[in-house]
TIDO-643693 format. One record per residue (C-alpha): residue number from 1; residue in three letters; x, y, z. Coordinates in pm, whole numbers, plus 50000, padded with zeros to 5 digits. Example, Ala and Ser with C-alpha at 12.3 -4.5 7.8 and 13.67 -1.06 7.14 Angstrom:
2
REC   nr  rest     px     py     pz
REC    1   Ala  51230  49550  50780
REC    2   Ser  51367  49894  50714
END
This chain:
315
REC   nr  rest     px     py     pz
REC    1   Unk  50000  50000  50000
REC    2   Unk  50138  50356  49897
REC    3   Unk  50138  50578  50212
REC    4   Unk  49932  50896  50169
REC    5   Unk  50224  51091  50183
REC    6   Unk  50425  50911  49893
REC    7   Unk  50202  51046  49588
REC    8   Unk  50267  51422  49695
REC    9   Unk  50618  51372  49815
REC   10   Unk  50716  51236  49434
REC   11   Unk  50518  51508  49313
REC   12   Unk  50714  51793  49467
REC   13   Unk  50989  51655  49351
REC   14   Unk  50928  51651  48957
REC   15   Unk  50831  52010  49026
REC   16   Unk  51079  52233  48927
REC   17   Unk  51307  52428  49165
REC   18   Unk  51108  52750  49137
REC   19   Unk  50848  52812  49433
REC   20   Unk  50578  52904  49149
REC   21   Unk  50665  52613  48943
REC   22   Unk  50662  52818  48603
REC   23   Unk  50958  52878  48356
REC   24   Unk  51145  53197  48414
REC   25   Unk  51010  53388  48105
REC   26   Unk  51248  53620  47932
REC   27   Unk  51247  53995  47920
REC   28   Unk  51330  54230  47680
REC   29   Unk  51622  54307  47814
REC   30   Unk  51768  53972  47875
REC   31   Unk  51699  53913  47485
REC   32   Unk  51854  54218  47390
REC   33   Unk  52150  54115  47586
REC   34   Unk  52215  53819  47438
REC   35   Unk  52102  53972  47097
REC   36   Unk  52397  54183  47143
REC   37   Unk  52640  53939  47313
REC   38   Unk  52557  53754  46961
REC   39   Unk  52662  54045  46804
REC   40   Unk  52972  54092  46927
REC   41   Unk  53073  53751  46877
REC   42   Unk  52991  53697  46521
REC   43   Unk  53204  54044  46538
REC   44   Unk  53494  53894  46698
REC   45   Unk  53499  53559  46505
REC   46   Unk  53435  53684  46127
REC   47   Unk  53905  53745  46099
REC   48   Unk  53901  53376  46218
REC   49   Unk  53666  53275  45935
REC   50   Unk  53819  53448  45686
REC   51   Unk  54147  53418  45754
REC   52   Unk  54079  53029  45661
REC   53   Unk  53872  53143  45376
REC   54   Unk  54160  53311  45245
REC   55   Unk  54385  53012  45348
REC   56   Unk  54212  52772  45187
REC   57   Unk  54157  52921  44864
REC   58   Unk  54474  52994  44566
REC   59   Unk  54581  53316  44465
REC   60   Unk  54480  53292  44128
REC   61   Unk  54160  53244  44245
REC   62   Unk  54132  53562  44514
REC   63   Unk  54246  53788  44263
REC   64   Unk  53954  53730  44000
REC   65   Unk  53718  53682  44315
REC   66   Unk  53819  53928  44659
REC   67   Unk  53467  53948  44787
REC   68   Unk  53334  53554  44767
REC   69   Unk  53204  53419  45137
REC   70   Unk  53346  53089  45016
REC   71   Unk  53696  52968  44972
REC   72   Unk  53787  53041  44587
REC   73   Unk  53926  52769  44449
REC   74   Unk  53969  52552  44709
REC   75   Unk  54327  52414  44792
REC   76   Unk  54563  52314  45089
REC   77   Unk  54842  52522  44939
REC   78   Unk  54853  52728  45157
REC   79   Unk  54912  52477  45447
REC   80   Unk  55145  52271  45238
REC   81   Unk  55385  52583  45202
REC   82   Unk  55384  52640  45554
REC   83   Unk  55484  52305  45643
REC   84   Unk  55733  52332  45371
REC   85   Unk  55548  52045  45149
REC   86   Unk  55498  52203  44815
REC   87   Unk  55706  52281  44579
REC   88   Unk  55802  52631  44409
REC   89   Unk  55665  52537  44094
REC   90   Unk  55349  52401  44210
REC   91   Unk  55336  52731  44466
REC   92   Unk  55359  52962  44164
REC   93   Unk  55105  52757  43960
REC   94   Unk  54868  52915  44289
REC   95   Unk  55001  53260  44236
REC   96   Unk  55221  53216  44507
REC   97   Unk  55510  53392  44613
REC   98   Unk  55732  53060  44595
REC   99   Unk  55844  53125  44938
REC  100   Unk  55794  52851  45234
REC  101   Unk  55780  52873  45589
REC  102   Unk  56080  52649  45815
REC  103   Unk  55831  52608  46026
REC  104   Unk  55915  52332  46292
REC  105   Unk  56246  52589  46356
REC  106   Unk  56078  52879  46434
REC  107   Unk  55786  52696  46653
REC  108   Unk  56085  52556  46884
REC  109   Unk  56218  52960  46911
REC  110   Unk  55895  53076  46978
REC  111   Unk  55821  52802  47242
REC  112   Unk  56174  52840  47358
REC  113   Unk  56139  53186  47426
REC  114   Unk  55786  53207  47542
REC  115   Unk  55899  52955  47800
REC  116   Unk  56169  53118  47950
REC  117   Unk  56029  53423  47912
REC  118   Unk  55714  53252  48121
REC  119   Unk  55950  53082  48413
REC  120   Unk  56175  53386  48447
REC  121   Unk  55928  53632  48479
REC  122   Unk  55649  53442  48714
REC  123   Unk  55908  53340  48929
REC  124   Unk  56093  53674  48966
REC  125   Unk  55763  53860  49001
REC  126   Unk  55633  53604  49226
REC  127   Unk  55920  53660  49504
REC  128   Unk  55881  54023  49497
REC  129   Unk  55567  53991  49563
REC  130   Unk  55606  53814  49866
REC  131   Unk  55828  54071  50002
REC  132   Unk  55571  54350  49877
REC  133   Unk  55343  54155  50135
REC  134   Unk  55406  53960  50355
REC  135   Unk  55806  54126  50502
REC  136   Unk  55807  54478  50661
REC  137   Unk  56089  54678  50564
REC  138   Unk  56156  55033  50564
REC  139   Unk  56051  55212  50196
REC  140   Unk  55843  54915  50083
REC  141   Unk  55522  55106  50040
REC  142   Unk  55683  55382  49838
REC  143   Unk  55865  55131  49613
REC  144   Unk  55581  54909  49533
REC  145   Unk  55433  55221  49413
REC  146   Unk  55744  55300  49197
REC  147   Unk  55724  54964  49069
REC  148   Unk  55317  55008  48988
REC  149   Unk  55445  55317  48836
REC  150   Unk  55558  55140  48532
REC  151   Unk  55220  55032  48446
REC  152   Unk  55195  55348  48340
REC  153   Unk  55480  55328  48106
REC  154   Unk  55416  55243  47707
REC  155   Unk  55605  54992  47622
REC  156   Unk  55708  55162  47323
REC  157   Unk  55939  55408  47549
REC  158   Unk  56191  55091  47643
REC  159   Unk  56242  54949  47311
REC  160   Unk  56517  55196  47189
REC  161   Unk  56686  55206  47546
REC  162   Unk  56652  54792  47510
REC  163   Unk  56796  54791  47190
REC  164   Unk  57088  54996  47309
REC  165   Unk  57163  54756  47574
REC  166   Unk  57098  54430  47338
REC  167   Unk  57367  54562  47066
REC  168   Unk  57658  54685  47311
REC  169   Unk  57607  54349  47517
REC  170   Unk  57664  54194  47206
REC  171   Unk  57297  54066  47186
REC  172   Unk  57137  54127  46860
REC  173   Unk  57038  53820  46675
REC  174   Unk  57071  53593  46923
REC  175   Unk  56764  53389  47152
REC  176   Unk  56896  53563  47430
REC  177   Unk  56863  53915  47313
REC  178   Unk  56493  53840  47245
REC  179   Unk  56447  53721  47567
REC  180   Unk  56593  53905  47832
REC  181   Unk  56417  54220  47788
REC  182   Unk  56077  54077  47788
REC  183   Unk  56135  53919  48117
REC  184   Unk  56158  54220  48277
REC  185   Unk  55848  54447  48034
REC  186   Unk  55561  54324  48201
REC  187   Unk  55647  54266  48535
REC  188   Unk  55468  54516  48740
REC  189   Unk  55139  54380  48628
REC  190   Unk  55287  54037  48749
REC  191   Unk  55403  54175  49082
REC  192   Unk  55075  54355  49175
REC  193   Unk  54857  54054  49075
REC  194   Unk  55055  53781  49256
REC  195   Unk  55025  54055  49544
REC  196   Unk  54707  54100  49590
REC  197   Unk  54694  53709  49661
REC  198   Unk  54953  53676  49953
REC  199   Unk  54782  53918  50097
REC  200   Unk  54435  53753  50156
REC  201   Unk  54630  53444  50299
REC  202   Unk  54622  53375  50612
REC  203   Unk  54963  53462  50867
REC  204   Unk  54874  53201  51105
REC  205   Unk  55004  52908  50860
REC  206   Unk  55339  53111  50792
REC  207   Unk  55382  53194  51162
REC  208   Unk  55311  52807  51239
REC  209   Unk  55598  52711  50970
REC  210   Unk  55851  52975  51105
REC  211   Unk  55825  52854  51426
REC  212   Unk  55914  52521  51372
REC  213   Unk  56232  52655  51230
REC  214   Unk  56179  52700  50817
REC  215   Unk  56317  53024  50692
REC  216   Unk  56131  53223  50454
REC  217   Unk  56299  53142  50120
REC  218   Unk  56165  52747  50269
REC  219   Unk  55834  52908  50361
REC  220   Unk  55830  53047  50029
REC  221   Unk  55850  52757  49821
REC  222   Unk  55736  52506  50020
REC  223   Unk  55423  52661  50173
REC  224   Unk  55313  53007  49994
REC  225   Unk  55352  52875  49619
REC  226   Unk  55167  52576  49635
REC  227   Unk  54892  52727  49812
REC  228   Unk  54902  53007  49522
REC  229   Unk  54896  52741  49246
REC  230   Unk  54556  52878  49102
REC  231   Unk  54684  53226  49038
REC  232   Unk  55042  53110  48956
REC  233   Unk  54900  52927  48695
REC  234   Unk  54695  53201  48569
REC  235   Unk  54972  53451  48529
REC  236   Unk  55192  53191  48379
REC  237   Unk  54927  53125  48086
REC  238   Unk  54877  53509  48070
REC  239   Unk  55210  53548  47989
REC  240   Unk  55263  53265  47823
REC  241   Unk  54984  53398  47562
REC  242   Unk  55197  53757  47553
REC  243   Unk  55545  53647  47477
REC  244   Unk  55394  53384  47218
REC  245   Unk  55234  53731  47052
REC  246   Unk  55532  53946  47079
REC  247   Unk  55591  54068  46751
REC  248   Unk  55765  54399  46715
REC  249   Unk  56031  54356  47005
REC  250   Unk  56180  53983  46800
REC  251   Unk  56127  54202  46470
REC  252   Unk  56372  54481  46613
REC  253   Unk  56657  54235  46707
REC  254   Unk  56598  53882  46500
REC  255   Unk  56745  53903  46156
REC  256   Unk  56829  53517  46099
REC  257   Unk  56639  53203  46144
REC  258   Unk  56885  53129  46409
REC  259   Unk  56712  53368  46638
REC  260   Unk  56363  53461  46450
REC  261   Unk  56016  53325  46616
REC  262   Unk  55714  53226  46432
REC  263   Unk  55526  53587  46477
REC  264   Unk  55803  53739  46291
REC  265   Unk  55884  53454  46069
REC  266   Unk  55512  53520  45914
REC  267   Unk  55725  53767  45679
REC  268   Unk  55839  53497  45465
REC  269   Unk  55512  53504  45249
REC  270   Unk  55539  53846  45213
REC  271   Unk  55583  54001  44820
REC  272   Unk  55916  53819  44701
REC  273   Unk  55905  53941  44348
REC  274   Unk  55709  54229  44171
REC  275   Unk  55542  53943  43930
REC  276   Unk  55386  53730  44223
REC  277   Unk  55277  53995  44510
REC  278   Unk  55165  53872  44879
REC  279   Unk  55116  53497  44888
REC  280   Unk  54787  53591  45123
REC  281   Unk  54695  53212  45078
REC  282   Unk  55010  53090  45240
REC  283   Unk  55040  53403  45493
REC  284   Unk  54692  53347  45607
REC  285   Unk  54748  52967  45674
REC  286   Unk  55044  53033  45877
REC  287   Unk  54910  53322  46063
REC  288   Unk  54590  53074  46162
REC  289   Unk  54860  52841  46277
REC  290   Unk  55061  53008  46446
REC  291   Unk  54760  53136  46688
REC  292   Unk  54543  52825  46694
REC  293   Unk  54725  52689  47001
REC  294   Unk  54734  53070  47226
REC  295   Unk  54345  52996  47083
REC  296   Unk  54279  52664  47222
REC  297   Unk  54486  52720  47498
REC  298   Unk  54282  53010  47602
REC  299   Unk  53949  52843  47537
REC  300   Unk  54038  52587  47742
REC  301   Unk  54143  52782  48051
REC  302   Unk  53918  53107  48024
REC  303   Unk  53729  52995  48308
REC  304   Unk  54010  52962  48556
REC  305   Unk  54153  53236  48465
REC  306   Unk  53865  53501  48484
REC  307   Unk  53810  53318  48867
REC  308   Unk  54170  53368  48969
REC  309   Unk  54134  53706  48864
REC  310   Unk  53820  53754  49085
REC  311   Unk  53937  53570  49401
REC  312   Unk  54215  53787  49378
REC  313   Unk  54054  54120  49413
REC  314   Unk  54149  54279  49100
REC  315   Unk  53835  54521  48992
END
């Protein structure tokens, strides 16, 4: 026998979770929000499209047809030349410029240097951080606020001075001459993030662990950094994503394939000879390569990131 109770208890529970048991209907507002959240994406995703419009058509083809939605003539030229896979004859058949991309060389510089660039920089920022708040030292106030002070700074102001130092150090075309000063660029951002998390945890745990006898360059790494692994990780992909962008910067100093990364190395499928122009077919291709893993990565990790950046009380 079903108890009384039974009937209406199973009945509560298919109702749904709203007390008046209707559908939250949609105002005009809401719609228009997401009208214009629509918008702005179709906004923000129409270079993607036709940057593998372009990259999948010849250029033959885009020069009797510029305006077509569709890939003109469609072909994996453009990919082949970037993987250096096609020919020069069968490139100029395509109306392209008959140059092609090394392309596994310049990925390992860019991930070489977005790496180091990555380590250096976290770690670096992530120590003076620590001092900004958790040690008490005379002046520290006043310099943090010198150091915040170069937020303020374009970064367009250091590259000559940079530049200076990179040729009479003997720097210029080398990995290390595109690296070092873009460890040090962007760090006040770093510092002042990383900051703003030490100082929401709590001093109890680092009083416990210097009592027992660790120093602080133990307390450091043992106890502060892998409780700040969320927004550790968060700057590193940050940064990560900005050195694997840099483009101007590798441009000033790279003039070899010894030292040039794959934002710079896009060049290649620039005009070689009057008769050909731009390959835009094989520039296109590599430019969508070169950014689909920043993309990915970033799609991937948007979440975390946008929550480290709110549980650390940036506004």
């Amino acid at each position: 026998m079903t108890h009384p109770g039974t009937g209406r208890a199973a009945e509560t529970r298919g109702r749904p979770a709203n007390a008046s048991g209707r559908r939250r209907r949609l105002s005009p507002g809401r719609l228009l929000a997401w009208g214009a959240m629509g918008v702005i994406t179709l906004i923000t995703l129409f270079p993607f499209y036709w940057m593998l419009r372009t990259a999948f058509s010849t250029n033959t083809a885009l020069a009797q047809a510029p305006a077509s939605p569709l890939p003109v003539d469609f072909s994996f030229g453009g990919f082949l030349r970037v993987f250096g896979l096609q020919s020069t004859e069968d490139a100029l058949a395509e109306g392209g410029s008959g140059g092609s991309l090394d392309f596994w060389r310049y990925l390992a510089n860019s991930v070489l240097v977005a790496t180091l660039v990555t380590f250096c920089q976290v770690l670096f920022s992530a120590m003076a951080a620590y001092a900004f708040a958790r040690l008490r030292w005379r002046g520290r106030d006043a310099l943090f606020g010198f150091v915040l002070g170069g937020l303020m700074i374009p970064t367009v102001f250091t590259l000559l001075p940079n530049f200076v130092l990179i040729k009479e150090a003997g720097l210029v075309d080398t990995l290390p001459g595109v690296t070092l000063p873009m460890v040090f660029m962007t760090m006040p951002f770093a510092v002042f993030f990383l900051r703003q998390f030490f100082l929401n945890i709590s001093r109890e745990v680092e009083e416990a662990a210097l009592i027992d006898g660790a120093g602080r360059v133990r307390v450091f790494f043992r106890l502060i950094l892998p409780m700040s692994a969320a927004p550790v990780a968060t700057l590193s992909i940050l940064t990560y994503i900005t050195a694997w962008n840099e483009y101007f910067w590798p441009l000033m100093v790279s003039y070899s394939g010894s030292s040039r990364v794959l934002t710079v190395a896009l060049s290649v499928f620039r005009a070689q000879t009057p008769q050909t122009g731009t390959d835009w077919a094989g520039l296109m291709a590599a430019t969508f390569v070169a950014a689909l893993p920043m993309v990915v990565l970033f799609a991937l990790l948007a979440r975390r990131i946008v929550n480290s950046i709110g549980f650390s009380g940036i506004k």
